[in-house]
N, C-alpha and C positions, 0 to 999 in steps of 0.2 A: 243643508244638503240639497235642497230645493232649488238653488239657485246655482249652487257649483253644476248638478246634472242639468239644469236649462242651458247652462251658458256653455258647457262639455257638449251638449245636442247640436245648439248655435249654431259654435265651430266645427263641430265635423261636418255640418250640412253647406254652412259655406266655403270648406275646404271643397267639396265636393262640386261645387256650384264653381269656383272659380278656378278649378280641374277643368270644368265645361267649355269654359265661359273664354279663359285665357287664350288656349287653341283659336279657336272661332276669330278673334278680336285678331290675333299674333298673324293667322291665313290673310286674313280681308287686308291687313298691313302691309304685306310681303307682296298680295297682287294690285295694288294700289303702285307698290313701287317697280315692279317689273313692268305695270301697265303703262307707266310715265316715261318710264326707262326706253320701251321699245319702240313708241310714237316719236320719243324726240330722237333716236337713234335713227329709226327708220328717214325723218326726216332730213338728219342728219348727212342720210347717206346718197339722199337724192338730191341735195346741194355739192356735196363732193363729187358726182358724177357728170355735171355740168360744167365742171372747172374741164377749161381748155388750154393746154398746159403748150398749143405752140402760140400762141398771144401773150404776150407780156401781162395785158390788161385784161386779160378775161376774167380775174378772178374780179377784180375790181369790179365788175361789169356784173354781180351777183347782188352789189348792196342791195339795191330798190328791192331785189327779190327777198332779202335777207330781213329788211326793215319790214316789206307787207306782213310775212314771217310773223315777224315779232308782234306787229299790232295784232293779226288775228290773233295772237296765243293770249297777250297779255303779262304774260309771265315770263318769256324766255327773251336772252339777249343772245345773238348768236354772231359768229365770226368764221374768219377764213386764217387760218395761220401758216403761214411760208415755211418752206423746211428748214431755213433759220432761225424760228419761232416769231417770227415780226407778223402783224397784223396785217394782214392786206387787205382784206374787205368786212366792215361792220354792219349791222343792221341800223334801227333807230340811237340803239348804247351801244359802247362797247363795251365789253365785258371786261371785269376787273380781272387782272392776273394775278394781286396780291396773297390770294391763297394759298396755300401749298397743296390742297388737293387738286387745285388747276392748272398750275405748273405741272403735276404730275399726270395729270391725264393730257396735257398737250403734247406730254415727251414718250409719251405710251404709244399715243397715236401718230406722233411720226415714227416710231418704230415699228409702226404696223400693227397694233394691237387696240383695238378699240377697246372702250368703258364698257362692263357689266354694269348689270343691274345691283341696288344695293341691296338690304335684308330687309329692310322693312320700313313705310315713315312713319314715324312716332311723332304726335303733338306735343310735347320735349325736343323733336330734334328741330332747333330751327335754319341747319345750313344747309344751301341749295344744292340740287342735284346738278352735279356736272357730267355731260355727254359730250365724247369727243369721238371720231371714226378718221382715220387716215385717206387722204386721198393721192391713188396711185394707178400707174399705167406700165401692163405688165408686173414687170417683179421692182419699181423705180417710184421711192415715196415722194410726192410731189407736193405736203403738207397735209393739214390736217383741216376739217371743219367743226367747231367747236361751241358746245350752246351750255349756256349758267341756266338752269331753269328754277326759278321759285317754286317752292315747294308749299307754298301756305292752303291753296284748294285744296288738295290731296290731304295734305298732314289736318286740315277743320273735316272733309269727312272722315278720314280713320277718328276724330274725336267725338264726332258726334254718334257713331257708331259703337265708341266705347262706353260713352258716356250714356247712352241706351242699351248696352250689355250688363253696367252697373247698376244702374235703376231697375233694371226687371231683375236680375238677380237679386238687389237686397228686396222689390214686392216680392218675389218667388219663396225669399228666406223668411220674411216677415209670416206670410201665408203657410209656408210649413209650418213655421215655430207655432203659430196660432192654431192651425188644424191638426198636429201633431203631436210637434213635439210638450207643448205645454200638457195636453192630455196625458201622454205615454209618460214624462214624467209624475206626474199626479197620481197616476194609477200607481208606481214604483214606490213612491215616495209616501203616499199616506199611509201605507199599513207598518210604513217604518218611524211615521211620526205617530201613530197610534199605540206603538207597542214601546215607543220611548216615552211616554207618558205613563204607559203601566207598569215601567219596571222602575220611575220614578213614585208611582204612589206605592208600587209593592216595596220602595225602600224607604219611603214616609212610614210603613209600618198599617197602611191600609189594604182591604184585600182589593184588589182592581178588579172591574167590570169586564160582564163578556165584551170583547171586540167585533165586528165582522173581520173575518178570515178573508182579504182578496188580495189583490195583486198580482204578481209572480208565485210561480209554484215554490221557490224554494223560500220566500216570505210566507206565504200561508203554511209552510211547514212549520218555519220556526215560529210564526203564533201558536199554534199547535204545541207548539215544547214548552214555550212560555207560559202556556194556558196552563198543562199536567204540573210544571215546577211551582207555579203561584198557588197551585191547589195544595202538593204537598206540602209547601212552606208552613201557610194560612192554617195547613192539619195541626202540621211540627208546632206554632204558635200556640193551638187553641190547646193540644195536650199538655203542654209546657204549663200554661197557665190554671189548666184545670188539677196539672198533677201539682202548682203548687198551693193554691186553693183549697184541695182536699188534703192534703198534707199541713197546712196551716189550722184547718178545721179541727182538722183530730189533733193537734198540739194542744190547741187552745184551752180543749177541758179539760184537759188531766193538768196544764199549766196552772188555770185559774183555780184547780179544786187546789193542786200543790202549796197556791201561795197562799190560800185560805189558813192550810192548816199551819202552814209557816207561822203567819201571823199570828194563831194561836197561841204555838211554843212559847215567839219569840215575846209575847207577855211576860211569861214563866222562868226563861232562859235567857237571856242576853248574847251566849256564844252562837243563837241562832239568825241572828243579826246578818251578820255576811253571808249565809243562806240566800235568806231573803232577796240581801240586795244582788246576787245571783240572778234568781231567779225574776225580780224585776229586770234586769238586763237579758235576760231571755227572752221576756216578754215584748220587750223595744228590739231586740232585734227578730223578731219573727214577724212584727209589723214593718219595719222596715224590710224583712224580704217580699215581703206580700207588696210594697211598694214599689222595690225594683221589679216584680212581676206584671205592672200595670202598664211599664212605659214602651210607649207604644202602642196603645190599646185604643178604642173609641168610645168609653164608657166615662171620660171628663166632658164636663158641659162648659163653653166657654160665655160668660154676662159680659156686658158693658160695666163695667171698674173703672174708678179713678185709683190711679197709679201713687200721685201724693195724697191723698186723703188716708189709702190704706196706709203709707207709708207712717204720717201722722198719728195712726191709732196706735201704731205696733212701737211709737217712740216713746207713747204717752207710757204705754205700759212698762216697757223698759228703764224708763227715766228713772226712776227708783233706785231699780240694782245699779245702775251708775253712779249714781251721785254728779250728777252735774259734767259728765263727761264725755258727753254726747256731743258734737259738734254736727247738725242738720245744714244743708244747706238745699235749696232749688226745689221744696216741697210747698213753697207757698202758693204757688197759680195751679190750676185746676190742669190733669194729666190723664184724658177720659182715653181709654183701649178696650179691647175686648178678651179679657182672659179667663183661666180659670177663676174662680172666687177667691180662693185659697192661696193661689202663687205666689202673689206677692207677700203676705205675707207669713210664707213659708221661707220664700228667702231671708225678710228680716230676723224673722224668729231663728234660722237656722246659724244664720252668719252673728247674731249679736249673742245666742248663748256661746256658741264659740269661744268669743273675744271676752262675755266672762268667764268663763273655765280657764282659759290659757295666756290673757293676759287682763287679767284683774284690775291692777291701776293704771292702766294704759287707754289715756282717751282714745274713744273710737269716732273716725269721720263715715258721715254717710252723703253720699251726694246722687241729687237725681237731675238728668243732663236730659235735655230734648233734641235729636236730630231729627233729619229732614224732613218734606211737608206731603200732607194726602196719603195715599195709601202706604208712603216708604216711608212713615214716621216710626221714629223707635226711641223706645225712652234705655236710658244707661244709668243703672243704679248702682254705684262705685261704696264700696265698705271697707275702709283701711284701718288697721289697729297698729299701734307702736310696739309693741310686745311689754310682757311685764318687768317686772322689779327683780325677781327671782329667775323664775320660770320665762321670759319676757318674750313670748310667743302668742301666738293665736292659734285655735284647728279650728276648722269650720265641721259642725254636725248640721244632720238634717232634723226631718222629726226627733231624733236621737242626738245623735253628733258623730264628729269623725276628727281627724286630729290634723291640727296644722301647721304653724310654725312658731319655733321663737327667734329671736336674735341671729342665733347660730344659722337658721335655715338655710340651704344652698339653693340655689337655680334648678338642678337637678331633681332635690327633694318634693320642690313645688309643682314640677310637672308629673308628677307621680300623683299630687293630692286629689282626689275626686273618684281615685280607683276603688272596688269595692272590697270593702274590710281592708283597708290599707291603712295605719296607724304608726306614728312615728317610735322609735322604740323607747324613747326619752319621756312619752306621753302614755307607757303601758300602764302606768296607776293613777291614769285618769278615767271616770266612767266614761263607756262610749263602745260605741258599737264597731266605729268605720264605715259606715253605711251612708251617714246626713250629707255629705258632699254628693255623693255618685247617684243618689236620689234624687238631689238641687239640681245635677247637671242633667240627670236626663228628664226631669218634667219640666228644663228651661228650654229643651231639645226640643220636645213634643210640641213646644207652644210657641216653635218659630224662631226662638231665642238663641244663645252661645251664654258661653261662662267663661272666662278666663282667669285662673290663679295663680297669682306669681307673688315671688316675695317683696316687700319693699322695704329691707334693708335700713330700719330694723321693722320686724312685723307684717302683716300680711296685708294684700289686697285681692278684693276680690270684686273684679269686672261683670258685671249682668245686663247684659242687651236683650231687651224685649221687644217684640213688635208691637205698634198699636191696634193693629190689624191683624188675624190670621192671615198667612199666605196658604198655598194648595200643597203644599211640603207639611204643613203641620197635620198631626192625628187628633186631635181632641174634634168632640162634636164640633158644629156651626151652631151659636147663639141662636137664641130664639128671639131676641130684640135688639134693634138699629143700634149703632153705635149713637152715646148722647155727643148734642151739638155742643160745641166749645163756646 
């Protein structure tokens, strides 16, 4: 914006300047050529008044004077032409007739009408000025006298003239832009790249800082609105999260006294069995709301982590419930970022219960990919499952789980998965909340990340871009130690 409004300032001020400037230059043109015009006209006309028209030879009798003529000027060749149009007396040259503008003005002036002046000489026009005046006695034309005059002096000062109109015009533009317009834009401009900043952190999910209010008056208004709306947001947020915080609180001990006594019974009684496990899915999902209540928040701390080392612990532990059906790849060299502690291996944990719940004998691949270098570095941790035997599907959960696909799964159904409590219906008598994805996505969100979940025909994939760096878009705190060296 900064640069469109400088360069929009620029141009109106040199539109303005060459408004000036064009006149001025276009005047000094036009009297350059009337100036030139009327010297060799007048001249013109005092060699026609010496023609003595009862001598045969009189006009001949002009050259010497015609030729001195010329050498004083330098520039002009000048003639006498008979009212036949035949040359009767020349100066030093005679002057070319091959023209058409000089044929035209010789036949002008024996009809009695002498050359005007032209409109202007331009350092572009390089053809010479032709003056011609008729010479007559009484009302009886007796020929004409006729001068080519170069135009080159004339036409180098209107250049140099213009060319000293353009140079202090573009210092005159320079000088405004710099004493000006640079400021005036600046002044316009910063309170609009101040408040696109806060309305990018207030949708980071941070509360943004006071700003100074300057500018124009109708910018400092709308900081002003901006300021009242990020307040009541930042309210809307902190109630939300408190109402569900104390709503979580008061669940938790009548839940945890519930399963107590459950457990009891379900000693004694076996039909109290699915009770229980009720009420353990209760349990999981009232923590998983209290997780979707956190995202966006600034109470994660983000450490320096290696990416495959976490990766490796969360494999060692799984390897088990697999049975050898793990295919790893790209976790061998050292993957240092700075994230939560927890993330990563929340995602493995969430996406590998998954793929056992929903497809059981279906090897799963994990891959961890490194793009670009320095601060745009980001690791892509890829989890694809074949689906199963039966069932031959995958659902990704989070701390809990959420349901995903099997074989059958459609394009459509996959872009649905991550929503919250969204469950396939084919996977309703599977434990699970519907929460573990829409948890995954948004603490992958907060820490700079993306997810993408689509099916892969047969079985599921699921895409994990992390940064190795926070950027200023993520909400989690700032680390309290340097990222380690590679």
């Amino acid at each position: 914006m900064r640069r469109r409004l400088l360069i929009l300032a620029i141009t109106l001020t040199a539109a303005v300047l060459t408004a000036l400037i064009a006149p001025l230059v276009t005047a000094y043109a036009e009297e350059r050529a009337v100036t030139l015009h009327e010297q060799r006209l007048a001249a013109a006309t005092r060699f026609a008044a010496l023609v003595d028209d009862s001598a045969s030879g009189a006009p001949a009798l002009l050259g010497p004077d015609l030729a001195r003529y010329d050498a004083v000027t330098g520039s002009t060749r000048s003639a006498v032409i008979g009212p036949d149009g035949s040359t009767l007396a020349f100066g030093a040259e005679a002057p070319v007739g091959s023209d058409p503008r000089y044929d035209d003005a010789v036949q002008r002036a024996l009809t009695g009408t002498p050359t005007t002046a032209p409109s202007a000489l331009w350092p572009w026009r390089t053809d010479p000025l032709i003056v011609a005046t008729p010479i007559g006695r009484d009302a009886q034309i007796l020929g004409a006298v006729v001068m080519v005059v170069d135009t080159a002096g004339p036409r180098g000062d209107v250049a140099t003239r213009l060319a000293v109109a353009v140079a202090g015009g573009i210092a005159l533009l320079a000088l405004v832009a710099f004493l000006v317009g640079v400021p005036l834009v600046a002044w316009v401009v910063r309170p609009v790249d101040q408040l696109t900043e806060r309305v990018q952190t207030l949708a980071s999910g941070r509360r943004p800082g006071a700003a100074e209010h300057a500018g124009p008056p109708e910018l400092r208004r709308l900081a002003t609105s901006f300021d009242e709306m990020a307040r009541a947001v930042e309210y809307s947020r902190s109630q939300q999260r408190d109402l569900i915080a104390d709503v979580s609180h008061q669940l938790a001990n009548p839940l945890t006294a519930m399963r107590l006594r459950l457990d009891g019974l379900a000693a004694d009684d076996p039909a109290v069995e699915p009770v229980l496990a009720e009420a353990d899915r209760m349990a999981r999902a009232l923590e998983g709301v209290i997780e979707v209540s956190r995202a966006g928040g600034h109470d994660r701390r983000r450490v320096p982590v290696d990416v495959a080392a976490q990766i490796r612990e969360r494999i060692a532990l799984w390897e088990p419930l697999f049975d050898g059906r793990l295919r790893v790849t790209g976790i061998e060299t050292e993957a240092p970022a700075v994230l939560e502690e927890d993330l990563v291996p929340t995602i493995v944990d969430t996406l590998l219960d998954n793929a056992a719940k929903y497809a059981p004998d279906s090897p799963v691949e994990i891959t961890l990919e490194r793009t670009g270098t320095g601060d745009a570095r980001r690791y892509v941790v890829t989890v694809r499952d074949h689906g199963g035997p039966t069932d031959t599907g995958s659902s990704s959960t989070g701390p809990t789980d959420t349901d995903l696909t099997d074989t059958g799964l459609t394009d459509s159904e996959a872009a649905e998965l991550g929503e919250r409590f969204h469950r396939l219906p084919r996977h309703a008598d599977v434990d699970g909340t519907g929460l573990g994805l829409s948890i995954l996505v948004l603490r992958v969100r907060d820490a700079g990340g993306s997810v993408v979940i689509e099916a892969a025909h047969p079985g599921l994939r699921c895409v994990t871009t992390l940064p190795a760096r926070p950027g200023p878009g993520t909400s989690a705190a700032n680390p309290d130690a340097a990222l380690p060296a590679r």
